[in-house]
mmCIF file of the N, C-alpha and C atoms, coordinates in Angstrom:
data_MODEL
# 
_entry.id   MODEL 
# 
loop_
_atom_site.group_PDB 
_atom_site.id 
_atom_site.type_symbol 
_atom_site.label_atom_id 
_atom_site.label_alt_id 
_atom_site.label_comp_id 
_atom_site.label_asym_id 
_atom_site.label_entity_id 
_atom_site.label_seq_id 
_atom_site.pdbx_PDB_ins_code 
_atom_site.Cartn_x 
_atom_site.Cartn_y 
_atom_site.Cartn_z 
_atom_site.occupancy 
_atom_site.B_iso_or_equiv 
_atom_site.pdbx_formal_charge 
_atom_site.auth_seq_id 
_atom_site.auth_comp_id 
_atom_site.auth_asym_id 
_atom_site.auth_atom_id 
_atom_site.pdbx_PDB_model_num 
ATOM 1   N N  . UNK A 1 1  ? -30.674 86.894 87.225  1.00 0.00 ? 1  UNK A N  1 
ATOM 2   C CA . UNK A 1 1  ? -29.813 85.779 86.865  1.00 0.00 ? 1  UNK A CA 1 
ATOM 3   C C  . UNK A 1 1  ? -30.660 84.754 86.112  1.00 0.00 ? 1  UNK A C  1 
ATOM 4   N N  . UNK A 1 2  ? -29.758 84.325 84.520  1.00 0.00 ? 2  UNK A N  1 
ATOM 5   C CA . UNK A 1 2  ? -31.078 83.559 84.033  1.00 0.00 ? 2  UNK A CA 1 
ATOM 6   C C  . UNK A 1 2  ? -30.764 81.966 84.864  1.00 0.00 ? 2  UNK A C  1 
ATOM 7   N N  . UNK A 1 3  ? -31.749 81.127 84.268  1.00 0.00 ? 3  UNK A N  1 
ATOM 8   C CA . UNK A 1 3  ? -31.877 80.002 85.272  1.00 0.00 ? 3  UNK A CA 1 
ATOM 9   C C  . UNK A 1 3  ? -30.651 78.978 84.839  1.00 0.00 ? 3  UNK A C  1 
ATOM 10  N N  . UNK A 1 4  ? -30.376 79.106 83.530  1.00 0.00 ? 4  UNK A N  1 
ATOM 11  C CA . UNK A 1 4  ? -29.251 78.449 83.086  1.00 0.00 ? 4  UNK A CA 1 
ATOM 12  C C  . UNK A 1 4  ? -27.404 79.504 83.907  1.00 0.00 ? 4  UNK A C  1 
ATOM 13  N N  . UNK A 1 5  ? -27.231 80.166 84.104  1.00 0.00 ? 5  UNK A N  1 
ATOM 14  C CA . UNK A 1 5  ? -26.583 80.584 84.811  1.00 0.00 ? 5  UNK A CA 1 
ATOM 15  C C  . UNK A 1 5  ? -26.578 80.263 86.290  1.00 0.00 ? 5  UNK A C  1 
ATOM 16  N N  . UNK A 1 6  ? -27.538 80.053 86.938  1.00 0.00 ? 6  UNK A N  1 
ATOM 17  C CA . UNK A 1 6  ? -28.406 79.717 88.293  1.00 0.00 ? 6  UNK A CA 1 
ATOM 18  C C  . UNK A 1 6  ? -28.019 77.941 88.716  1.00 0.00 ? 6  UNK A C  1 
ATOM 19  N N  . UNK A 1 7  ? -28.025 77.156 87.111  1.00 0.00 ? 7  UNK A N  1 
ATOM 20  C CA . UNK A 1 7  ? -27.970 75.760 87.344  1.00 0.00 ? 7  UNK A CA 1 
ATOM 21  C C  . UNK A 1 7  ? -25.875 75.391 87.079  1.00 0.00 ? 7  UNK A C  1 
ATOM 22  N N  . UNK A 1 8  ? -25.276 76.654 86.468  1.00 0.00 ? 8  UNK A N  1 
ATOM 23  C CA . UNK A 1 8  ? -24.577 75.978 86.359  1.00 0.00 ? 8  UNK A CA 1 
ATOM 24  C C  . UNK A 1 8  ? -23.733 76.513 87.532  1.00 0.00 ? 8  UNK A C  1 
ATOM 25  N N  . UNK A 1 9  ? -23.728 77.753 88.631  1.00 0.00 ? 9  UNK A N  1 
ATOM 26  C CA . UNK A 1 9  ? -23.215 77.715 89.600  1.00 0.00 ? 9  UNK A CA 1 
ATOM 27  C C  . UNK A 1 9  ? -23.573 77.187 90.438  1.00 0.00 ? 9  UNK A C  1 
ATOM 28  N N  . UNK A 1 10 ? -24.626 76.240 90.587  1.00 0.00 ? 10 UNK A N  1 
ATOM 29  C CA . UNK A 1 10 ? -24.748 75.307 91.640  1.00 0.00 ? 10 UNK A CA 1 
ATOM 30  C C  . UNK A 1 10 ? -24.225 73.748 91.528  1.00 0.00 ? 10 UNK A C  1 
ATOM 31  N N  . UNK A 1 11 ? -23.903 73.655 90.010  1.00 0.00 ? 11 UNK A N  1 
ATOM 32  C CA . UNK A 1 11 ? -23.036 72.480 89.970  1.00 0.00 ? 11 UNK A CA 1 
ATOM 33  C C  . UNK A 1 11 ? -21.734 72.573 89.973  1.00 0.00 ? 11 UNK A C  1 
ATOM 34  N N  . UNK A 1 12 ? -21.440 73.667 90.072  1.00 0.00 ? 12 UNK A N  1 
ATOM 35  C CA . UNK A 1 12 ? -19.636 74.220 89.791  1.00 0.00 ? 12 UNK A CA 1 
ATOM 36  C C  . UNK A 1 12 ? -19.761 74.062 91.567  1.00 0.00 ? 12 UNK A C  1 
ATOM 37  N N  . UNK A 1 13 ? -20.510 74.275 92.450  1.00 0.00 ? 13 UNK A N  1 
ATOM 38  C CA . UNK A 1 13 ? -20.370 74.371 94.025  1.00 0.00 ? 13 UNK A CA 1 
ATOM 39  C C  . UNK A 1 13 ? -20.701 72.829 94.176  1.00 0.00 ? 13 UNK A C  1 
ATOM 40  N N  . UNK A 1 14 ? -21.754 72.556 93.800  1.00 0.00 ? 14 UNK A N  1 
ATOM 41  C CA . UNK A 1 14 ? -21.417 70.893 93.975  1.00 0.00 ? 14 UNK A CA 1 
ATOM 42  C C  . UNK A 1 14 ? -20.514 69.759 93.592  1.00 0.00 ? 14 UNK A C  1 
ATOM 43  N N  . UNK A 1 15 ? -19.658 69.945 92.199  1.00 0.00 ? 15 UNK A N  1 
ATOM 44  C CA . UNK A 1 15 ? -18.411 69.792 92.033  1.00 0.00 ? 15 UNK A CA 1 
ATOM 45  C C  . UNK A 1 15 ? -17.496 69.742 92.974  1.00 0.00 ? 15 UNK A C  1 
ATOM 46  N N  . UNK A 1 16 ? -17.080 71.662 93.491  1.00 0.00 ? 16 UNK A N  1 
ATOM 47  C CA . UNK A 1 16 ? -16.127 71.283 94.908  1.00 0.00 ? 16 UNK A CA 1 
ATOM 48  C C  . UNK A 1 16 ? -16.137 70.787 95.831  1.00 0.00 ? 16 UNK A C  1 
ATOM 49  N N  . UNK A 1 17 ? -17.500 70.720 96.143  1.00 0.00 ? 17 UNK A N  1 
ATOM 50  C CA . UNK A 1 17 ? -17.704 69.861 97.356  1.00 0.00 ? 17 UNK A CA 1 
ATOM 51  C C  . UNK A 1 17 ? -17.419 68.420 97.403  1.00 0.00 ? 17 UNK A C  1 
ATOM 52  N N  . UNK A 1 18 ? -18.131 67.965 96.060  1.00 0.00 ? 18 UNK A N  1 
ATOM 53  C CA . UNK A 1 18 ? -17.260 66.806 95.888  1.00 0.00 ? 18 UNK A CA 1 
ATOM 54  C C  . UNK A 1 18 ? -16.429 66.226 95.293  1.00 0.00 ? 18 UNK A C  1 
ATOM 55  N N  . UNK A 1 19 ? -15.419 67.613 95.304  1.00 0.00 ? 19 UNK A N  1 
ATOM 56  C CA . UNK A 1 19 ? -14.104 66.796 94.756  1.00 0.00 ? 19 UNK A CA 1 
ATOM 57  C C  . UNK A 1 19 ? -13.677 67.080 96.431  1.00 0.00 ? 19 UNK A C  1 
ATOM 58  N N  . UNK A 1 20 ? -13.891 67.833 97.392  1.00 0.00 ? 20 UNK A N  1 
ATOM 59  C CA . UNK A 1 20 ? -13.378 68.276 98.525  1.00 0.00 ? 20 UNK A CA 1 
ATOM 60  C C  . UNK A 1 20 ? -13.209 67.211 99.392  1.00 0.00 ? 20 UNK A C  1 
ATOM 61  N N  . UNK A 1 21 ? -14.706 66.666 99.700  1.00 0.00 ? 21 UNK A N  1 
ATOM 62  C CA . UNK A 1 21 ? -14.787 65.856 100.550 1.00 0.00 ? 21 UNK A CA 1 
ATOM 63  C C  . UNK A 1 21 ? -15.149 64.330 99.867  1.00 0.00 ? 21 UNK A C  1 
ATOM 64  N N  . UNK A 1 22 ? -15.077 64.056 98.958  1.00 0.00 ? 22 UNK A N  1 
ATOM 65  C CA . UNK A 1 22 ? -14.767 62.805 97.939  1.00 0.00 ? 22 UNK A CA 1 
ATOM 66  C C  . UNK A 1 22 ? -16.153 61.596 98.961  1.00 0.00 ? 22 UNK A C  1 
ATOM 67  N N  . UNK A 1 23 ? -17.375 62.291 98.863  1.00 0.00 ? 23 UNK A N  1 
ATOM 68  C CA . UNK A 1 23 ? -18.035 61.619 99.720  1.00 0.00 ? 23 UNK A CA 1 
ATOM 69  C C  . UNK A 1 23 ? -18.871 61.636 101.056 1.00 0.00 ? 23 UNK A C  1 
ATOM 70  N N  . UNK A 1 24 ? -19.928 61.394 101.544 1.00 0.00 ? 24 UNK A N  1 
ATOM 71  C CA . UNK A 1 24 ? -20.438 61.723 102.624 1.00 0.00 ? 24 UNK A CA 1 
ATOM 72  C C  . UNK A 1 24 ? -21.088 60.285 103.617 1.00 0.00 ? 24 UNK A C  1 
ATOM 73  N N  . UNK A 1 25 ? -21.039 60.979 104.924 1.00 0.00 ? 25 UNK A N  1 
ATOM 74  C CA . UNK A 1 25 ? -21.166 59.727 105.607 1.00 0.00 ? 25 UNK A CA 1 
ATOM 75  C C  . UNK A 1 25 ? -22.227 60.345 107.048 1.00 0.00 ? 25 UNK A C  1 
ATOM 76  N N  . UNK A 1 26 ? -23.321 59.153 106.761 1.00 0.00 ? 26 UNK A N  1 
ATOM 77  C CA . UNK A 1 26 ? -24.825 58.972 107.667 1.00 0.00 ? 26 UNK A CA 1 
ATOM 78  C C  . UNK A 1 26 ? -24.677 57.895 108.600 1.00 0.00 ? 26 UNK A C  1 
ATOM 79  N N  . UNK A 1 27 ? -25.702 57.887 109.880 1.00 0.00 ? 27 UNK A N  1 
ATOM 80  C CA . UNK A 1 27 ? -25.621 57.464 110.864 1.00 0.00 ? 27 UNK A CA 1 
ATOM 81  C C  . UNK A 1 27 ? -27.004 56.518 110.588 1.00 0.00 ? 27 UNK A C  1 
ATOM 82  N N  . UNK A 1 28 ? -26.475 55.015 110.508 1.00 0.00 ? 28 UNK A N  1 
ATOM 83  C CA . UNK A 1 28 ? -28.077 54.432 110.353 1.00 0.00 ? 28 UNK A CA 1 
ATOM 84  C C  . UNK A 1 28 ? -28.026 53.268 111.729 1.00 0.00 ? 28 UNK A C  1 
ATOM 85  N N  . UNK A 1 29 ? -29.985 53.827 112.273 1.00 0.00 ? 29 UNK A N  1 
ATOM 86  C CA . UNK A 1 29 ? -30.071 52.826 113.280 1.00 0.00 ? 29 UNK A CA 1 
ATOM 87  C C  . UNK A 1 29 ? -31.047 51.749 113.229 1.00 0.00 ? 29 UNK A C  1 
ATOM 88  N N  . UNK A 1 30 ? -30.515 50.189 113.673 1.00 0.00 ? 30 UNK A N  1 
ATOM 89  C CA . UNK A 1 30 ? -31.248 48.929 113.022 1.00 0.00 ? 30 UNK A CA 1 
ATOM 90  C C  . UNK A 1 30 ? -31.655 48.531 115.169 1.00 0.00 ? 30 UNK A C  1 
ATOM 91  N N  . UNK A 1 31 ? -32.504 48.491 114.573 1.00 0.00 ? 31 UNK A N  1 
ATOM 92  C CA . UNK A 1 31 ? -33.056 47.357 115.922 1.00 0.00 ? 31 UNK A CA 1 
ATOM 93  C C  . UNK A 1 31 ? -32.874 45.867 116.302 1.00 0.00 ? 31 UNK A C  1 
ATOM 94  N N  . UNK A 1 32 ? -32.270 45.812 117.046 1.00 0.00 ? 32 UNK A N  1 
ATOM 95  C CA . UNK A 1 32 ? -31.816 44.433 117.362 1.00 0.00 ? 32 UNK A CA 1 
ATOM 96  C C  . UNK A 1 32 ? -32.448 43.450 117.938 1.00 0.00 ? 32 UNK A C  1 
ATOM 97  N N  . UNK A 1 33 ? -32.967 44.178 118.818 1.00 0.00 ? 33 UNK A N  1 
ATOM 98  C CA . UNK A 1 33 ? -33.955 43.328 119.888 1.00 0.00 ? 33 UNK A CA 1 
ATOM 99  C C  . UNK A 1 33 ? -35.219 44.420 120.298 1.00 0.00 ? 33 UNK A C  1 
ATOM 100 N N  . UNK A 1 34 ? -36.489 43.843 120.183 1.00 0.00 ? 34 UNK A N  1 
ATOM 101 C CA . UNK A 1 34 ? -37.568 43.967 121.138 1.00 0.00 ? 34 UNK A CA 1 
ATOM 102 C C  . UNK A 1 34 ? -38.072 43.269 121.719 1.00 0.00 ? 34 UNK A C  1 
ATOM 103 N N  . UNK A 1 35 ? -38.364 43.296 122.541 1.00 0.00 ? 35 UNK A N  1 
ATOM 104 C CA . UNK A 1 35 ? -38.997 42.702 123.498 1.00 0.00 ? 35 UNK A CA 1 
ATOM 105 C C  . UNK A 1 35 ? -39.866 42.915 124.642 1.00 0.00 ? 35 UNK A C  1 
ATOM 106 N N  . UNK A 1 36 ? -40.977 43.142 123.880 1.00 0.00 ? 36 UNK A N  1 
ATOM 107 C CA . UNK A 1 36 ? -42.090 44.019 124.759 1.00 0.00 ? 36 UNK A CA 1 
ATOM 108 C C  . UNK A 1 36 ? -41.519 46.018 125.205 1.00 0.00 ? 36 UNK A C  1 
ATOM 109 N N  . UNK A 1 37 ? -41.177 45.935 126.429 1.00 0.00 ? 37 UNK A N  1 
ATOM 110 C CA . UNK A 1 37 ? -40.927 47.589 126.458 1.00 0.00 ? 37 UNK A CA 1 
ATOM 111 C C  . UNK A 1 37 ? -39.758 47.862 126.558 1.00 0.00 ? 37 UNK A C  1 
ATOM 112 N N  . UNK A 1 38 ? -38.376 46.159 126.412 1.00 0.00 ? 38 UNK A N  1 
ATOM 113 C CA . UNK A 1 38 ? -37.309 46.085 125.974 1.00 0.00 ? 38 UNK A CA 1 
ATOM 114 C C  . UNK A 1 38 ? -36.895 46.326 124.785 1.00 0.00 ? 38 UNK A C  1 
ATOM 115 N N  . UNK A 1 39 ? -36.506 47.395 124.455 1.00 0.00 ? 39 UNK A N  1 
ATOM 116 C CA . UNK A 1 39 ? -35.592 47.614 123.003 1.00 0.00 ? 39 UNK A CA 1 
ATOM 117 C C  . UNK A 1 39 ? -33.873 47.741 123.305 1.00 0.00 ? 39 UNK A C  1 
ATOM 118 N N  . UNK A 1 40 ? -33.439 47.357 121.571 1.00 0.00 ? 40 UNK A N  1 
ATOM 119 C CA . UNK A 1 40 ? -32.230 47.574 121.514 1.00 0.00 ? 40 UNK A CA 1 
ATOM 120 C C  . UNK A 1 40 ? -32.098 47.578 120.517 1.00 0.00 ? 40 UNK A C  1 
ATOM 121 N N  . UNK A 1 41 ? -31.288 48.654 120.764 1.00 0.00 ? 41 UNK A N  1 
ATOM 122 C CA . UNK A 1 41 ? -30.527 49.464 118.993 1.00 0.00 ? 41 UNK A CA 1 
ATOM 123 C C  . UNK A 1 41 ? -29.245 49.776 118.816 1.00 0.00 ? 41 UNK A C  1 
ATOM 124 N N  . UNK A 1 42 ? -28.746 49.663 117.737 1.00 0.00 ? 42 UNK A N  1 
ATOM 125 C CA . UNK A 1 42 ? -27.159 49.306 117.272 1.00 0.00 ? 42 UNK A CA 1 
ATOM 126 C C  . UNK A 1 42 ? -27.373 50.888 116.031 1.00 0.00 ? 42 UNK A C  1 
ATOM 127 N N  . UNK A 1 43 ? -26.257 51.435 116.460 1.00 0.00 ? 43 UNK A N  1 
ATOM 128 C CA . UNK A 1 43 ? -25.716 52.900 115.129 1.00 0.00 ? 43 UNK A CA 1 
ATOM 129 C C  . UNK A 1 43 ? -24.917 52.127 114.436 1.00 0.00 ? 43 UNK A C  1 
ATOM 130 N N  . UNK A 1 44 ? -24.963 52.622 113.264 1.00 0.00 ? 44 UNK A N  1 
ATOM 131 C CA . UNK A 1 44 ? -23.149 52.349 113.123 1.00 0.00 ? 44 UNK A CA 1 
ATOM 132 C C  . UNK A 1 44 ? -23.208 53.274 111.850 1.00 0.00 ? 44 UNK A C  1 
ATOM 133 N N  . UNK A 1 45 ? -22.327 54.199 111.427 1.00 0.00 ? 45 UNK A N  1 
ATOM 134 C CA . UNK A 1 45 ? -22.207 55.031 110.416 1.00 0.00 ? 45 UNK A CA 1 
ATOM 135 C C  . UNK A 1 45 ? -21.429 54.161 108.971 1.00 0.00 ? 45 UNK A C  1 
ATOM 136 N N  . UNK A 1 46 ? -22.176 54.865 107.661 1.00 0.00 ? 46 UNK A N  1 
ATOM 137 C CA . UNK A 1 46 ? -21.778 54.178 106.620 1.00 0.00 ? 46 UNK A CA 1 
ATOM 138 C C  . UNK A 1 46 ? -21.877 55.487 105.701 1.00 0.00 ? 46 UNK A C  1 
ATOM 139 N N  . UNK A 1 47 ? -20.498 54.829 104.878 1.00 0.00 ? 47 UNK A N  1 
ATOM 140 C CA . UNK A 1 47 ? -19.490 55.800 104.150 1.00 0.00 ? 47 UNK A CA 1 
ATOM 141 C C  . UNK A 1 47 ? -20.350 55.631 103.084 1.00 0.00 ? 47 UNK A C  1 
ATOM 142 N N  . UNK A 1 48 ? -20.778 56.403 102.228 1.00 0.00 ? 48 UNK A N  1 
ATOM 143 C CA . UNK A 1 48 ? -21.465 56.780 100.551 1.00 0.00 ? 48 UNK A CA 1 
ATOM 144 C C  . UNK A 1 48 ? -19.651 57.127 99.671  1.00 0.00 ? 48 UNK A C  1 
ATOM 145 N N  . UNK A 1 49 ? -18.785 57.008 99.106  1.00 0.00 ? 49 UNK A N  1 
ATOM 146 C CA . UNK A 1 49 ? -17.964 57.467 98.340  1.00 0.00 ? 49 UNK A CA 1 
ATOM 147 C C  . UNK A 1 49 ? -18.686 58.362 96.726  1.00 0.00 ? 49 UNK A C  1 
ATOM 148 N N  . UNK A 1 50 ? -18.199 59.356 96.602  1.00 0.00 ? 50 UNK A N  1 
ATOM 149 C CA . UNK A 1 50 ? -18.540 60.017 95.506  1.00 0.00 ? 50 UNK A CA 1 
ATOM 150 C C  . UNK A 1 50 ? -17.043 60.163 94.714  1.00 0.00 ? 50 UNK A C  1 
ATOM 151 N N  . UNK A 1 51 ? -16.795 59.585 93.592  1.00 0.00 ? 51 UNK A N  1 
ATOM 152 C CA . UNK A 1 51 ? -15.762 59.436 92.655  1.00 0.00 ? 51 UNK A CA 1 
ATOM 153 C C  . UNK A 1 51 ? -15.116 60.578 92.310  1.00 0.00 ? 51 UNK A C  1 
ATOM 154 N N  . UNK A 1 52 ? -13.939 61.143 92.092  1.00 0.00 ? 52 UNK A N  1 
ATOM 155 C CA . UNK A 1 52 ? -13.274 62.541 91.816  1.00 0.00 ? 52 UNK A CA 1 
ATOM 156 C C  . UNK A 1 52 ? -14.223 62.940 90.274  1.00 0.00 ? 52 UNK A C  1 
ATOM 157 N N  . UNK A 1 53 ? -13.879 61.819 89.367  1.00 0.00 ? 53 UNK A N  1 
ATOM 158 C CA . UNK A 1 53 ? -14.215 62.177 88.375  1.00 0.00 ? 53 UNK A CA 1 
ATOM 159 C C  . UNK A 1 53 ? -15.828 62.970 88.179  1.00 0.00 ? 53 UNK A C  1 
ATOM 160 N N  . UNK A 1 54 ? -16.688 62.515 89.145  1.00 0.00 ? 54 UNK A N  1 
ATOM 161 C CA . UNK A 1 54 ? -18.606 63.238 89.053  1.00 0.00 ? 54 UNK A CA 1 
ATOM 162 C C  . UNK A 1 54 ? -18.155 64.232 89.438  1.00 0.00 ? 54 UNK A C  1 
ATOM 163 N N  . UNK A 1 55 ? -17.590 64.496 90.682  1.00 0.00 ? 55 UNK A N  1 
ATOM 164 C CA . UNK A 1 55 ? -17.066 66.314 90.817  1.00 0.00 ? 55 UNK A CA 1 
ATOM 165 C C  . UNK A 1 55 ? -16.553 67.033 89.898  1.00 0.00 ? 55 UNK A C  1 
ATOM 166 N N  . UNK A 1 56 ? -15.321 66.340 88.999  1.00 0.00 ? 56 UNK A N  1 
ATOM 167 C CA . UNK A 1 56 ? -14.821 66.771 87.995  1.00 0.00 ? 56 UNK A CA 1 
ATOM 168 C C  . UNK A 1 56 ? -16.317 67.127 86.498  1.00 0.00 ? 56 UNK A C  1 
ATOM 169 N N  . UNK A 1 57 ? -17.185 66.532 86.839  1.00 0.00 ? 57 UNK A N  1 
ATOM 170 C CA . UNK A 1 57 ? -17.798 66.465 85.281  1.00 0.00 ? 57 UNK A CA 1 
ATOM 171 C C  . UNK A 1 57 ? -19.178 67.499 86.086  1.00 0.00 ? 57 UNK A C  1 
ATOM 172 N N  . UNK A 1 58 ? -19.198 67.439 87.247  1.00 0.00 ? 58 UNK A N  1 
ATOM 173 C CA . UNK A 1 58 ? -19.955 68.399 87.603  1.00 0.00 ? 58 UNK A CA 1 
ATOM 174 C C  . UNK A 1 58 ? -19.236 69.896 87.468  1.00 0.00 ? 58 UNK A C  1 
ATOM 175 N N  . UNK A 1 59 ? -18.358 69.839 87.906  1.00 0.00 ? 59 UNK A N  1 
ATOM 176 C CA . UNK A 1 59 ? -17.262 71.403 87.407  1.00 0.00 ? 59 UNK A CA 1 
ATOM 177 C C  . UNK A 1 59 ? -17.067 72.105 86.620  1.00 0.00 ? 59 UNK A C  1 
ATOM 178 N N  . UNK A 1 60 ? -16.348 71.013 84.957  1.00 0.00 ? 60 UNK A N  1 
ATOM 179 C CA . UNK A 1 60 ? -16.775 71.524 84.087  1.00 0.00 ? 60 UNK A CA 1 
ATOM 180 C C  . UNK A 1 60 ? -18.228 71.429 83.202  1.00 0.00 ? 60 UNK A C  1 
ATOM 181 N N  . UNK A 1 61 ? -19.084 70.920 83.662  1.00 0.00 ? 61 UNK A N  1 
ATOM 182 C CA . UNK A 1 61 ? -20.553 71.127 83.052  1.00 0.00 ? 61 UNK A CA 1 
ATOM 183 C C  . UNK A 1 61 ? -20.884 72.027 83.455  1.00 0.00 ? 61 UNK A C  1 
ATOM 184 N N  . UNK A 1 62 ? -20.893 72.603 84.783  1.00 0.00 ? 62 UNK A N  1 
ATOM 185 C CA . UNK A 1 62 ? -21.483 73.890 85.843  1.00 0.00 ? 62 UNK A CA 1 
ATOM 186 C C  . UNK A 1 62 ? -20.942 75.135 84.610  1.00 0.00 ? 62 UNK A C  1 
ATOM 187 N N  . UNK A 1 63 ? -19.224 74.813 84.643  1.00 0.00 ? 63 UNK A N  1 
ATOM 188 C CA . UNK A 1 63 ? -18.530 76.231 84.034  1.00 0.00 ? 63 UNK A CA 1 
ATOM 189 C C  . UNK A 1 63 ? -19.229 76.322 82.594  1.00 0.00 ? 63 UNK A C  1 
ATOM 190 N N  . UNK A 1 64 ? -19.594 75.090 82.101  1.00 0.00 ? 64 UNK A N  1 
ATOM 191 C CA . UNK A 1 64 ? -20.121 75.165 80.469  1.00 0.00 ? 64 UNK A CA 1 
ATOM 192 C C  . UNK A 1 64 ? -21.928 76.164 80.474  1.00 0.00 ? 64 UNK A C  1 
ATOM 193 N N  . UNK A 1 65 ? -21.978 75.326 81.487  1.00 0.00 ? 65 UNK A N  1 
ATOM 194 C CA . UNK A 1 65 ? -23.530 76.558 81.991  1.00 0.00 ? 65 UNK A CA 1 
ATOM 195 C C  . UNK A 1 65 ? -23.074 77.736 82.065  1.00 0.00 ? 65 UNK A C  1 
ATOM 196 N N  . UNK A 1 66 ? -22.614 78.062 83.013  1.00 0.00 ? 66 UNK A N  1 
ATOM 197 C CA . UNK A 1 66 ? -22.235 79.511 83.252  1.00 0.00 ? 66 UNK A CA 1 
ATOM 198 C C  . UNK A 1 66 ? -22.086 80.468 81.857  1.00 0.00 ? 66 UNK A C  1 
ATOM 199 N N  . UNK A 1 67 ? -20.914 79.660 81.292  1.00 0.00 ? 67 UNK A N  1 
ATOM 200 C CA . UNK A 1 67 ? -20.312 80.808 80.050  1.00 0.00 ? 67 UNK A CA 1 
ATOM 201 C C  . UNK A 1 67 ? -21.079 80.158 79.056  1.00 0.00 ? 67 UNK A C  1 
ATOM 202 N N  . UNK A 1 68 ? -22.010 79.546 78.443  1.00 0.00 ? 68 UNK A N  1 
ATOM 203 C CA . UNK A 1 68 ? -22.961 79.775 77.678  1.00 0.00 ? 68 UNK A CA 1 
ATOM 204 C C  . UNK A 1 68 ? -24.339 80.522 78.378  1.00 0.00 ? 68 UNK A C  1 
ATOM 205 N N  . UNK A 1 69 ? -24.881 80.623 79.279  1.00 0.00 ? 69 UNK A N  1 
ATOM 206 C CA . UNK A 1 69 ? -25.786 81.165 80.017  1.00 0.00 ? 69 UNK A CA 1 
ATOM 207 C C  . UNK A 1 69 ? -25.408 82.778 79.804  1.00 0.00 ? 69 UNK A C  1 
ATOM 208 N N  . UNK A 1 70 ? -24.275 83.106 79.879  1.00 0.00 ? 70 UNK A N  1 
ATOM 209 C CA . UNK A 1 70 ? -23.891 84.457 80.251  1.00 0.00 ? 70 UNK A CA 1 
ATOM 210 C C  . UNK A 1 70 ? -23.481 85.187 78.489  1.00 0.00 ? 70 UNK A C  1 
ATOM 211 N N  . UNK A 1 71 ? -23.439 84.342 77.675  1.00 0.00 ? 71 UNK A N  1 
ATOM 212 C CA . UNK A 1 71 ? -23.000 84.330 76.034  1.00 0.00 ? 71 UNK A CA 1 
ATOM 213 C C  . UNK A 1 71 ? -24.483 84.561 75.864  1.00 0.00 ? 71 UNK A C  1 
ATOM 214 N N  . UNK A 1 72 ? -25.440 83.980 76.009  1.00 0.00 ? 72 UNK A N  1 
ATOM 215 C CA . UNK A 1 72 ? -27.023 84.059 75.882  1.00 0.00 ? 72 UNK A CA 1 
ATOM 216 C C  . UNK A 1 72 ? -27.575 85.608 76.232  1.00 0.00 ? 72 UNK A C  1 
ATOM 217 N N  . UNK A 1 73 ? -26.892 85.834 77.368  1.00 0.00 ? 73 UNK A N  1 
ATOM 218 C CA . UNK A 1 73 ? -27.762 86.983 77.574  1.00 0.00 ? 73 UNK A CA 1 
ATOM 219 C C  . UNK A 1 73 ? -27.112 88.326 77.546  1.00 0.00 ? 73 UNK A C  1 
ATOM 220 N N  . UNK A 1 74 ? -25.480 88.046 76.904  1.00 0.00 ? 74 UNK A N  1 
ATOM 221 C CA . UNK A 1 74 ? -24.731 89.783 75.822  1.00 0.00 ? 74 UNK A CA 1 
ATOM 222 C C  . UNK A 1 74 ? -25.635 90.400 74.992  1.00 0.00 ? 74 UNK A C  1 
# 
């Protein structure tokens, strides 16, 4: 598989993913208090949004890899 074929099915899969899940979401922890061998810590999860349209331009760029990658090597 050449590498240009290689790059554009991994953006055609990263595309769906984010047109799928429109975004991903991490768990960040801040310290509130120390106090000697007293600690305290607060989670709280925060949303990243990824726009339809980057999935969309990842999709068709991936497919533009693909079928020139695969035109390259007839």
């Amino acid at each position: 598989m050449k590498n240009t074929v290689l790059a554009g099915v991994v953006l055609i899969v990263l595309g769906v993913f984010a047109l799928a899940y429109q975004g991903f979401t991490y768990t960040k922890e801040k310290k509130v208090l120390d106090l000697g061998p007293i600690e305290a810590t607060k989670k709280s999860e925060e949303h990243v949004p990824i726009p339809p349209i980057v999935g969309g331009l990842a999709l068709v760029g991936g497919a533009v890899l693909v079928v020139s990658g695969a035109r390259k090597n007839s």
